[in-house]
C-alpha positions, 0 to 999 in steps of 0.5 A: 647067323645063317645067310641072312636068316636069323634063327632066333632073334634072341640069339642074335641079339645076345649075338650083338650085345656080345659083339659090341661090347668086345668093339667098344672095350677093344675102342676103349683101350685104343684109345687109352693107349693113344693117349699115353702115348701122347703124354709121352711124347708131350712129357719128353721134351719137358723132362729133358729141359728140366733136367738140363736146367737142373743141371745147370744150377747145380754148377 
C-alpha cells in the first residue's frame, strides 16, 4: 500500500486476508499458551497435596 492509494484492490485484500490470518493464528497460540499456563498453576497445588497425602499412608 502507497499513502493510502491502493494500487490493486485485489492485492490489498489478499494483503489483509494474509495479515489476518497470521493475527488470529498468532491470537490462537497466546492463548493456548495462557491456558496451559493456568493449568500449571491451578495443577500445582494439587499434585503437591496428593503427594504429601501419599505419603503419609505410606508410613
Amino acid at each position: 500500500m502507497t499513502q493510502g492509494v491502493i494500487p490493486n484492490p485485489a492485492l490489498a485484500a489478499s494483503q489483509l486476508s494474509q495479515l489476518m490470518k497470521t493475527e488470529v493464528s498468532t491470537q490462537a497460540l497466546n492463548n493456548a499458551f495462557i491456558g496451559f499456563l493456568i493449568a500449571i498453576f491451578v495443577l500445582t497445588p494439587v499434585l503437591l497435596i496428593g503427594k504429601k497425602l501419599a505419603a503419609k499412608k505410606a508410613h
